[in-house]
N, C-alpha and C positions, 0 to 999 in steps of 0.2 A: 552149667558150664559147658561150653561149647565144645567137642570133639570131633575132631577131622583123622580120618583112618585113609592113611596111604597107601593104595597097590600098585601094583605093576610089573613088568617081567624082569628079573634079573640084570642089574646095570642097566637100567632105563631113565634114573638120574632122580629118584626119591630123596633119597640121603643128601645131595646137592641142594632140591629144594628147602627141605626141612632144615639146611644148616643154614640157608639163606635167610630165611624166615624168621630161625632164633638168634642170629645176630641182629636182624632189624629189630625184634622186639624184646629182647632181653639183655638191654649193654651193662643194668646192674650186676648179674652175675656174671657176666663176662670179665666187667672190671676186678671182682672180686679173685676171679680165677687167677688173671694176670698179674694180681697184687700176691697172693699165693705162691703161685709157680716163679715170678718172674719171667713170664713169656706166656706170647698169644698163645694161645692154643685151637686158632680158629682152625676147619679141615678135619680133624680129626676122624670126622663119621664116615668123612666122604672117600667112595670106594677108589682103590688105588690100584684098577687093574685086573684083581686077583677075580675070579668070577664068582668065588665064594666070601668076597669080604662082607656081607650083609647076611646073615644068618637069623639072627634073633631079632624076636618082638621086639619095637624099643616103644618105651613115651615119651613126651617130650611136654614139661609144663612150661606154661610161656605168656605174657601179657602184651596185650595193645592196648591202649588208651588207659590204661589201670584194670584193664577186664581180662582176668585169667581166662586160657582154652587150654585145650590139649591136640598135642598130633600125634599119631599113632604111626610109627616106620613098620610095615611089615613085611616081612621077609618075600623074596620074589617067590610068586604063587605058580610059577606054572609046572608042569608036571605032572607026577600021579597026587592024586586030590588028600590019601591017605597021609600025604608029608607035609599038609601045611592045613588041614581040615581047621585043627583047635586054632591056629593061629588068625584063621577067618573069623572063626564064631567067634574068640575072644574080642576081636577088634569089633566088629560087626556088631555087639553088645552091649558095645558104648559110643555107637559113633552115631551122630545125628547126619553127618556126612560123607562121602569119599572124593577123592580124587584119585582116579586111575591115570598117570604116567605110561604115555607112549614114549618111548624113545624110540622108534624108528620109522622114516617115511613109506608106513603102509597101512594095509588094515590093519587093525587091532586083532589082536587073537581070538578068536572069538567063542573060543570052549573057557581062556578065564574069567570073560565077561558072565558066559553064562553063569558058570560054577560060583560067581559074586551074587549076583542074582538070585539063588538059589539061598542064600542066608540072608539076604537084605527084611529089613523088618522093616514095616508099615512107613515110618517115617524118614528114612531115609533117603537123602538125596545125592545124587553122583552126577562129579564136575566127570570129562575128562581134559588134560594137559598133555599138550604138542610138546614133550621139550624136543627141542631142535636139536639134533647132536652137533658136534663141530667141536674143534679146539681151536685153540691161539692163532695155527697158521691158516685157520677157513678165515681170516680178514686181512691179510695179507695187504690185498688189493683196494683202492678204495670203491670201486665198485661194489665188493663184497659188503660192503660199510652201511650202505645206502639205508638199507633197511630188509626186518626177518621174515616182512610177510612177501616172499617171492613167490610168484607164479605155482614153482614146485611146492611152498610150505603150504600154500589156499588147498592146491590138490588133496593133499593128504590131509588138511582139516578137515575138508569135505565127506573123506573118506570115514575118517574118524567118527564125525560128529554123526553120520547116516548108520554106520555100525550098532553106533551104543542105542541110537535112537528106537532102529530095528528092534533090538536085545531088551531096552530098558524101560522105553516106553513114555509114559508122565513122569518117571522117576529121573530119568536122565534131565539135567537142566543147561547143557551148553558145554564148550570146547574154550580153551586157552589158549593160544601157542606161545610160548618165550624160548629162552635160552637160559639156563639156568646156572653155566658154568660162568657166563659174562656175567650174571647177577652176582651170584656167590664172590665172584674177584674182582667187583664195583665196590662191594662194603668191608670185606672179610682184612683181619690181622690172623695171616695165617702163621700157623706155629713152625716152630726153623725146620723141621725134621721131613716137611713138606714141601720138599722143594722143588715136588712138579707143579705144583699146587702156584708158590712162588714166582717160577720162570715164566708160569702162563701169565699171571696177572701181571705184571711187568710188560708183558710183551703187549699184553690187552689194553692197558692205558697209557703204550707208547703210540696205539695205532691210533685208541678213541680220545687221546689228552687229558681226562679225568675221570675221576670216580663213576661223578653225577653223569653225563656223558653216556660210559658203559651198560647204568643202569639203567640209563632211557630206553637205552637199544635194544636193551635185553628183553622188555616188554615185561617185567616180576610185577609191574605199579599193578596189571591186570590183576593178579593171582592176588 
């Protein structure tokens, strides 16, 4: 069974992905929750701000095409190594792959690449993913609309994908860039208590007129 282990630095948009990803591929348990609760409960993982909302290991089991995998959210790693050692090795242990999560237009950090590096086992392959940061009002304009890979987003890919390659070597296999919060509020029924979550997605496919639309833009088909 397939396992993909998530890193990246603290509010860099993991949890955004990974919530994306299990509403694309798991609307049976999604419907069942709904039927339960009487309400979406999409949003829930995804951070709301707080710097410490993502703390803990999580897993996440999930199917495409009827083939179970697993994702692995792990806690943002950077720091002193001593506060998230096990939480590497555990992931690390069972993952056939990573993706490391940049959220922001620069280089990558490049002591937690190393420190990944440092527990990668033989087989192990690492994407990494541009997510673009931006809210509701970065498309305002229809300019802003046009499309993600601007001048500035190619820059920082660049930046990106030469990093890891430096650090990682034959292991590293390539760069993504999307948008993650436009994917997530292209599919997601998010739960009422989420109501930034709400406002934005409302505001997103008043600008882009549909779901399908949003999701084009957002570039998630890559991931």
């Amino acid at each position: 069974q397939l396992v993909i282990a998530f890193f990246g630095e603290t509010n860099a948009g993991k949890s955004t992905l990974i919530e994306t990803m299990r509403i694309l591929t798991n609307e049976e348990t999604r419907a069942q929750t709904r039927a339960e609760t009487g309400n979406a409960q999409d949003g829930m993982i995804v951070g709301d701000g707080r710097a410490d909302f993502t703390k803990v290991y999580c897993e996440y089991h999930l199917k495409i095409n009827g083939k179970p995998f697993t994702l692995i959210d792990v806690p943002g790693i950077e720091g002193r190594e001593e506060d998230y050692s096990e939480e590497i090795k555990r992931a690390l242990a069972k993952a056939h792959c990573i993706f490391y999560v940049q959220g922001h237009n620069k280089q990558p950090d490049t002591a937690t690449a190393e420190k990944i590096k440092r527990y990668l086992k033989d087989w192990v392959s690492v994407y990494s993913i541009y997510n673009i940061r931006g809210g509701s009002g970065d498309y305002d304009m229809p300019e802003e609309r046009e499309t993600l890979m601007t001048e500035k987003t190619v820059k920082t890919e660049v930046l990106i994908t030469n990093t890891f390659r430096d650090i990682l070597g034959e292991r590293y296999k390539g760069n993504i860039s999307l948008q993650g919060l436009l994917a997530m509020c292209s599919v997601a029924e998010f739960a009422e208590t989420r109501t930034d979550l709400l406002r934005a997605q409302r505001k997103l496919k008043a600008h882009f007129g549909d779901g399908d639309s949003l999701f084009r833009f957002s570039r998630m088909h890559s991931l």
